[in-house]
C-alpha positions in Angstrom: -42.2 83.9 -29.7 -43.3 80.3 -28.5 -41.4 78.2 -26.1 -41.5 75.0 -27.1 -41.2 72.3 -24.1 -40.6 68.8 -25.0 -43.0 66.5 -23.2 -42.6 65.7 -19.8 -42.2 61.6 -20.1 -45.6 59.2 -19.2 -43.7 56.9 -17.8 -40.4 55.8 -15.0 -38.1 53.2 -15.3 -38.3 50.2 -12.7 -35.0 50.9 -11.7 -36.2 54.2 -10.5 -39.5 53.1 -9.7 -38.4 50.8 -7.6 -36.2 53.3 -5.6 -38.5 55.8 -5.5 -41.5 53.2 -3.9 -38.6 52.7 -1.4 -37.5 56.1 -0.7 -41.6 57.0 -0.4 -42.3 54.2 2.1 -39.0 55.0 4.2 -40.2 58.6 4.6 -43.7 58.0 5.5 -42.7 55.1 8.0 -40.1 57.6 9.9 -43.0 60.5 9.7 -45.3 57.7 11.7 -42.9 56.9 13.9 -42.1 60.7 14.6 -45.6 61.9 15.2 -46.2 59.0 17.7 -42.9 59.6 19.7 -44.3 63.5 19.5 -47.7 62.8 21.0 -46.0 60.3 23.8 -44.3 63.0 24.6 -46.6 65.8 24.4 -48.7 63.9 26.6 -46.3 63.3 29.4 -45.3 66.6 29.6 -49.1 67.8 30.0 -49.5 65.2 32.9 -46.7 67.0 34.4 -43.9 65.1 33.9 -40.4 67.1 33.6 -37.5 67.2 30.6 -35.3 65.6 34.0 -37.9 62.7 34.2 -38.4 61.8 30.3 -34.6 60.2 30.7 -36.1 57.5 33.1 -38.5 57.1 30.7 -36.2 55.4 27.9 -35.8 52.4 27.4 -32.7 51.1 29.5 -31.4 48.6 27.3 -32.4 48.0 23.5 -30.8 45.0 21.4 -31.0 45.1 17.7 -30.4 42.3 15.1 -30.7 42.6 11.5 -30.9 38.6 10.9 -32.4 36.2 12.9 -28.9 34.4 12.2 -27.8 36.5 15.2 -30.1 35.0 17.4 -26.6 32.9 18.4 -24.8 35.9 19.9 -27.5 37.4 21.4 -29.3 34.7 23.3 -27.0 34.0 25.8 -27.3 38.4 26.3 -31.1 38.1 26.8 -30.7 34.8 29.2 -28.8 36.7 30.8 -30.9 39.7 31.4 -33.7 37.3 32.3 -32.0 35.6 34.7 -31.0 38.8 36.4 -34.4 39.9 36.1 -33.6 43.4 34.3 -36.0 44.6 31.8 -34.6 44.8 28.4 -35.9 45.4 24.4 -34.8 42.8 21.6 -35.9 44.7 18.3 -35.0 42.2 15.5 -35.9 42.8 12.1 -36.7 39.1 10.6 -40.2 37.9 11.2 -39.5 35.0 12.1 -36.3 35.3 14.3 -36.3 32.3 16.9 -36.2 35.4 19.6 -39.8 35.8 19.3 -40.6 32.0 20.3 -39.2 32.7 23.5 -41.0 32.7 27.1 -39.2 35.8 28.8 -40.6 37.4 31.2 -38.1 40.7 31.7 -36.8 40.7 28.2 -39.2 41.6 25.4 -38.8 40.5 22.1 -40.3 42.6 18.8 -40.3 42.4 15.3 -40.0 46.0 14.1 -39.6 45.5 10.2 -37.8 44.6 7.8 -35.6 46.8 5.7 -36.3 50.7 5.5 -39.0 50.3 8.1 -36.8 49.1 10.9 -34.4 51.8 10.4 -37.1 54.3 10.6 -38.1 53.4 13.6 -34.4 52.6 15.1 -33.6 56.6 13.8 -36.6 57.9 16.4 -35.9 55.5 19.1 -35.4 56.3 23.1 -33.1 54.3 24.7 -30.0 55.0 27.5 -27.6 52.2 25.7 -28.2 50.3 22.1 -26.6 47.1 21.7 -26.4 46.0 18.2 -23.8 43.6 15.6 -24.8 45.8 12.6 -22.1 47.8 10.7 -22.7 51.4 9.2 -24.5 53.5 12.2 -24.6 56.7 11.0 -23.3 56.0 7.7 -26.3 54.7 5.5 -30.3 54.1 6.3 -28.9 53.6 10.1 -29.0 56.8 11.7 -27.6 58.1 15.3 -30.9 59.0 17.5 -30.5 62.3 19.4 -32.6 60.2 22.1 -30.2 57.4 22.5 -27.1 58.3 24.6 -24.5 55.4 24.1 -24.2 53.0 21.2 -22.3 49.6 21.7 -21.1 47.3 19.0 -20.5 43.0 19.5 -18.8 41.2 16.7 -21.3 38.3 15.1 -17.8 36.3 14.4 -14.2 36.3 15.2 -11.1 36.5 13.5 -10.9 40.4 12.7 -12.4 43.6 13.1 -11.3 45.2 10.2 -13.7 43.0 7.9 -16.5 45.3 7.5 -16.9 48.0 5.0 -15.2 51.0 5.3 -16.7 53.1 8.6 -18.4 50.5 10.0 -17.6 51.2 13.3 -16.8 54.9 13.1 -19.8 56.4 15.0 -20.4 54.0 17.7 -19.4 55.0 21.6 -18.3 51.0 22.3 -17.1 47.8 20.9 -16.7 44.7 23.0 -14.1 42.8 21.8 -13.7 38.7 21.4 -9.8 39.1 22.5 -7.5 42.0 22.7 -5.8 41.3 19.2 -8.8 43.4 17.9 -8.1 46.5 20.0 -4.4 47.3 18.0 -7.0 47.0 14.3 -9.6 49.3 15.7 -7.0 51.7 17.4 -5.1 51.9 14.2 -7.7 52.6 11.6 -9.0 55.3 14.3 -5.9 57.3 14.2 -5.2 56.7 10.4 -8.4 58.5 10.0 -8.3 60.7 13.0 -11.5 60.5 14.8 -12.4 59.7 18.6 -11.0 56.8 19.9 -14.1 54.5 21.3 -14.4 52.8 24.5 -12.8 49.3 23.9 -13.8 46.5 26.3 -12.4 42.7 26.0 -15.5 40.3 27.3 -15.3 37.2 25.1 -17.3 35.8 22.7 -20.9 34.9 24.0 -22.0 32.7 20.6 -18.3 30.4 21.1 -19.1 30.2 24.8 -22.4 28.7 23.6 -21.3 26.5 21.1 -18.3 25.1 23.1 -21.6 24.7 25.7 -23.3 22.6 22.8 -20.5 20.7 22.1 -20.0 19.3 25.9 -23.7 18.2 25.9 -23.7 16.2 22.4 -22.9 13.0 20.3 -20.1 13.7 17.9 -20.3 11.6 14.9 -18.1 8.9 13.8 -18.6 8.9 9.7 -18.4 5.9 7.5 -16.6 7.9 5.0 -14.5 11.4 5.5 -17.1 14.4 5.9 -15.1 17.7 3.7 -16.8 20.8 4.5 -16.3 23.9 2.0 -17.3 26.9 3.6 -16.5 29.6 1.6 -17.3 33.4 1.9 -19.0 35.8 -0.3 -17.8 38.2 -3.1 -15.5 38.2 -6.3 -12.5 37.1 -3.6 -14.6 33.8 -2.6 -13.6 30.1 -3.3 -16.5 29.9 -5.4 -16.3 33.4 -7.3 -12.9 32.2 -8.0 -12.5 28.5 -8.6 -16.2 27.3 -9.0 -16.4 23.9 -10.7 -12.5 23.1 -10.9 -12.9 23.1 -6.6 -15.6 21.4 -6.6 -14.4 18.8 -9.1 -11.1 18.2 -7.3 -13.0 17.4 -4.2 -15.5 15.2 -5.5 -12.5 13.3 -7.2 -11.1 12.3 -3.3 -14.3 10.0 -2.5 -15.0 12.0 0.3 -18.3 13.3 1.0 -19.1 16.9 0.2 -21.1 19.1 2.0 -21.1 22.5 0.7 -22.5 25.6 3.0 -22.5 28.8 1.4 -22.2 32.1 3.2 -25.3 33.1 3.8 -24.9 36.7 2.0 -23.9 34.6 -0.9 -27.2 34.0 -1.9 -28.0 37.7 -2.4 -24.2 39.0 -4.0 -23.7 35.7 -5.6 -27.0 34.3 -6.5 -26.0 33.7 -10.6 -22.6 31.6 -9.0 -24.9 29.5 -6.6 -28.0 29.0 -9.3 -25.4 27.3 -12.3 -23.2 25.2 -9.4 -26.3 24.3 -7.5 -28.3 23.2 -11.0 -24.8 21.4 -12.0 -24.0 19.8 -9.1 -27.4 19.0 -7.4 -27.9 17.1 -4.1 -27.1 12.9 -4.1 -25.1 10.9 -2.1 -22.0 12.3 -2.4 -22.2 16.0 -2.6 -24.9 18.3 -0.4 -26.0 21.8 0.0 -26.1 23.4 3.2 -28.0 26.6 4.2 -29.4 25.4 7.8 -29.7 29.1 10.1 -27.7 27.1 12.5 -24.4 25.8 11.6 -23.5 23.8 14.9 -24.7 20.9 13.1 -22.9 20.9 10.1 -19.7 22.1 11.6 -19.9 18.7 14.2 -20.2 16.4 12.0 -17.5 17.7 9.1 -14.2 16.3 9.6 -12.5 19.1 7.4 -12.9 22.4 6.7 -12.2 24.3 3.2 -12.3 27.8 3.3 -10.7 31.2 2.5 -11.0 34.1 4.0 -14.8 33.0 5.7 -15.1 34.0 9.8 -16.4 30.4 10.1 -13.0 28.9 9.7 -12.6 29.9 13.6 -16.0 28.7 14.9 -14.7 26.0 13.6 -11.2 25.5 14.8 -11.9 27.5 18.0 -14.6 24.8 19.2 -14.4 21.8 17.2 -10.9 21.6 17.6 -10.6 20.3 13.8 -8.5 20.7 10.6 -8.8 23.3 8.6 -7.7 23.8 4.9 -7.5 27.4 3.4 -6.9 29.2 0.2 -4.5 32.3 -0.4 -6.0 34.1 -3.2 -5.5 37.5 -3.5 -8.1 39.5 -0.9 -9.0 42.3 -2.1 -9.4 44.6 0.5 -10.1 48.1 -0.8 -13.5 48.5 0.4 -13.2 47.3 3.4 -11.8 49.2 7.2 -8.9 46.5 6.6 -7.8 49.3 3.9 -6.2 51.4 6.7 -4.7 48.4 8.3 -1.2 49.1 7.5 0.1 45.7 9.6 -0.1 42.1 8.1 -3.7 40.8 9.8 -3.9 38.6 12.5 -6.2 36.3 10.9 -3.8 35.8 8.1 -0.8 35.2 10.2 -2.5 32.5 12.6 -3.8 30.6 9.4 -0.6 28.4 8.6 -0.3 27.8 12.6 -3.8 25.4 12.2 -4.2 24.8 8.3 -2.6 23.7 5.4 -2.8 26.4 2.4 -3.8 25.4 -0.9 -3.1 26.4 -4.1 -4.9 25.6 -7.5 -1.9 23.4 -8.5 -2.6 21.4 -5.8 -6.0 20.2 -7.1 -5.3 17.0 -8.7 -3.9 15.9 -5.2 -6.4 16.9 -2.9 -7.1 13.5 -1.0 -3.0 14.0 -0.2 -3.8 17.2 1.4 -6.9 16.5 2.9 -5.0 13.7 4.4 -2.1 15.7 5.6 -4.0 17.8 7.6 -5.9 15.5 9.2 -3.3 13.3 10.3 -0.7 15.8 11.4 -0.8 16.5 15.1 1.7 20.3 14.8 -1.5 22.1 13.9 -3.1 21.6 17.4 -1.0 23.5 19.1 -1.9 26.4 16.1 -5.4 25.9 17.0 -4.5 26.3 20.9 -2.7 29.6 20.0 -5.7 30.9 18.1 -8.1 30.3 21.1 -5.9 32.1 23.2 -5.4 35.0 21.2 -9.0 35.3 19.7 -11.2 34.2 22.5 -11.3 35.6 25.9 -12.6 34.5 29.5 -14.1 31.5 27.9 -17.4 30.7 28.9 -18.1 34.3 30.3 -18.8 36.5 27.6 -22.9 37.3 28.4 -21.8 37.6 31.7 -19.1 40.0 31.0 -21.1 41.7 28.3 -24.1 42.4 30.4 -21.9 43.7 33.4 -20.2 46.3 31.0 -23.9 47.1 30.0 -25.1 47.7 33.4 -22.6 49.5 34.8 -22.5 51.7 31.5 -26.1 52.3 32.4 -25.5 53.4 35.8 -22.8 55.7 35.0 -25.2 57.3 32.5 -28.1 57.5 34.3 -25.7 59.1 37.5 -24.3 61.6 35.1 -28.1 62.6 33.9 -29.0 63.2 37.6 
C-alpha cells in the first residue's frame, strides 16, 4: 500500500517570512553575544581570577533607553555621574540618540542595536544595577540576566503609573517614583495580583527639573494671535482616533493658530489616522504639524493645550504653568496595569482642578472655551496642587536618583563580599 504525502509547500507567506527572518536574527545575535561573554570569562578564570572577583568585574551601573526621546530623563542622570566622576554605561538603542554626541569622560555612551539585537545583548549582560524607563522586563523580548543583580525602573512622564500594559513593572527590584501618589497605584496592583512588593523610592522627576531649568534661562513668546496646541495620545481612545476631522474643524473655526503634535507612537499604531488628516489638512499659515524629538519648544510657545488622556498635559501644566483643555471619552483601560486599579485615578481626579473638559457638543463654541480657560485665574491654584502631588524635591531628582543608585550599589557589592 502507498502512502500518499501531499507536497510539502515551495513557498512561505511574508507574514511568516517576516517573523521567521526576525526570530533567526534574534537567535543568532543572543548566540554571539553568549559565546563572547563565555570566552571573557573563560579567559579570566585561566588568568586566575576567582567566581568572588568576576562580581567587581560587572559593570557598576548600566542605563538603557529604547528611544533617543529619553535622552530628556536620562541626561541630567549621566551629568550627574560625570560630575561625580563615577564610571557608568548608557546602552541606547537609536542610532542616532543625542547621548552619543556627548564629550563624557566617566560615562560611556553606546549604541547596541535596534530592536531584537539590543535585547539580545541586554538578556546576556553583566551589570550590579540596570537603570532603564522601558516596560515589560521579563515579559516579552526583554529578559531578566542571571548576571545583573538589581533592576530599577524611572517613569519617562508623569501623571500615573498604572499607564503601561499589563505587567510592566512586575519583574523589576525598584521604581523611583515622580511623587508619592504613584506608590498607593503600584502597591495596589501588586497585592491584587499577589507578587513581591518592590522597593519604592520618591526622588522627583529629573526631565521636569530640567525643563523648569530651560524655562528660567529663556524668551517666552508673546504671539500675535492665540497659539492652540492639540496634543493628543495614541490608540482607539485618542482625540484623533475618536474625533479626527470634526476636532480639528472646530478649532480651525476659532481663528487661532493650530499646531498639532502627535504622540510620537502615533505614527506607528495610527499611521492610516495621521496619513488622511496630515494629506487633508496639510501645513499653511494657520494649522502645523509637530513631531520635533524635543517638545520644550512647542510647549513654550502654545498658549493652550488640548488633550485627553496624553502624559504631556502635565509637562505642560507642571512647568509652563498654562491652561489646559481635556476630553472625557471613555478610556478604555483593559489592557493596561490601570485594570487592577480598583480606585478612581489620580490623574483623572486632578484634571477639572487645572482644565476645562470638553465634550463634542461643545464644538461649535470652542473659541468660548478656549477663552474661558485662559482667562479664569481658579485653575492656578489646580495646577499648584498637581505640582505638589506629582512632582517631588523639585530640582533634585538626578541628584536623588543617583544617590539611591549608589548607595544601592554599595549595599550590593557589601552583601557579595
Amino acid at each position: 500500500m502507498l502512502l500518499h504525502l501531499a507536497p510539502f509547500p515551495n513557498y512561505i507567506d511574508p507574514g511568516t517570512g517576516s517573523m521567521l527572518v526576525t526570530v533567526l536574527i534574534g537567535v543568532l545575535t543572543t548566540g554571539y553575544f553568549f559565546m563572547k561573554r563565555l570566552v571573557i570569562q573563560a579567559k579570566f578564570l585561566l588568568s586566575g581570577g576567582s567566581s568572588k572577583e568576576t562580581q567587581s568585574h560587572k559593570h557598576p551601573y548600566v542605563i538603557f533607553s529604547d528611544h533617543k526621546r529619553y535622552w530628556n530623563v536620562f541626561k541630567p542622570i549621566c551629568d550627574e555621574f560625570e560630575r561625580r566622576h563615577i564610571p557608568m554605561e548608557f546602552w541606547t538603542a537609536s542610532p542616532d540618540d543625542p547621548a552619543l554626541d556627548e564629550d563624557y569622560e566617566f560615562v560611556h555612551c553606546e549604541f547596541i542595536g535596534e530592536g531584537n539585537k539590543a535585547f539580545a545583548r541586554l538578556n546576556i549582560m553583566s551589570a550590579c544595577i540596570c537603570l532603564s524607563t522601558t516596560p515589560g522586563l521579563d515579559v516579552l523580548q526583554w529578559k531578566r540576566s542571571k548576571d545583573v543583580d538589581w533592576y530599577v525602573h524611572t517613569f519617562h512622564t508623569v501623571g500615573t503609573a498604572l499607564g503601561y500594559h499589563m505587567f510592566g513593572m512586575d519583574y523589576y527590584d525598584a521604581i523611583l517614583l515622580a511623587g508619592p501618589y504613584q506608590e498607593d497605584e503600584i502597591r495596589t496592583i501588586e497585592d491584587a495580583r499577589g507578587i513581591p512588593h518592590k522597593e519604592l523610592v520618591t526622588v522627583g522627576c529629573t526631565y521636569l527639573d530640567d525643563n523648569a531649568k530651560r524655562y528660567q534661562s529663556v524668551a517666552h513668546p508673546k504671539n500675535d494671535r492665540t497659539v492652540v496646541l492639540l496634543a493628543p495620545s495614541w490608540g482607539p481612545n485618542a482625540i484623533l482616533s475618536v474625533y479626527g476631522e470634526r476636532i480639528i474643524d472646530s478649532l480651525l473655526a476659532t481663528g487661532y493658530e493650530i499646531v498639532i503634535r502627535p504622540h510620537p507612537q502615533s505614527q506607528t499604531a495610527d499611521k492610516d489616522i495621521l496619513d488622511r488628516l496630515m494629506g487633508k489638512y496639510p501645513n499653511s499659515e494657520i494649522i502645523s504639524w509637530n513631531f520635533d524629538n524635543d517638545n520644550f519648544d512647542i510647549l513654550n510657545r502654545a498658549d493652550v493645550m488640548v488633550t485627553d488622556f496624553s502624559g504631556v498635559v502635565f509637562d505642560y501644566t507642571l512647568v509652563f504653568d498654562k491652561p489646559v483643555i481635556y476630553t472625557e471619552g471613555n478610556y478604555d483601560d483593559s489592557l493596561y496595569d490601570a485594570a487592577w486599579y480598583d480606585k478612581p485615578q489620580w490623574r483623572f481626579t486632578i484634571y477639572s482642578s487645572f482644565g476645562v473638559p470638553l465634550r463634542e457638543e461643545d464644538f461649535p463654541r470652542m473659541r468660548d472655551v478656549i477663552e474661558r480657560v485662559m482667562t479664569d485665574e481658579t485653575f492656578a491654584a489646580g495646577r499648584a496642587k498637581a505640582r505638589q502631588d506629582a512632582w517631588s524635591y523639585p530640582g533634585e531628582g538626578a541628584k536623588r536618583t543617583v544617590d539611591y543608585l549608589v548607595a544601592k550599589y554599595d549595599e550590593l557589592t557589601r552583601d557579595a563580599n
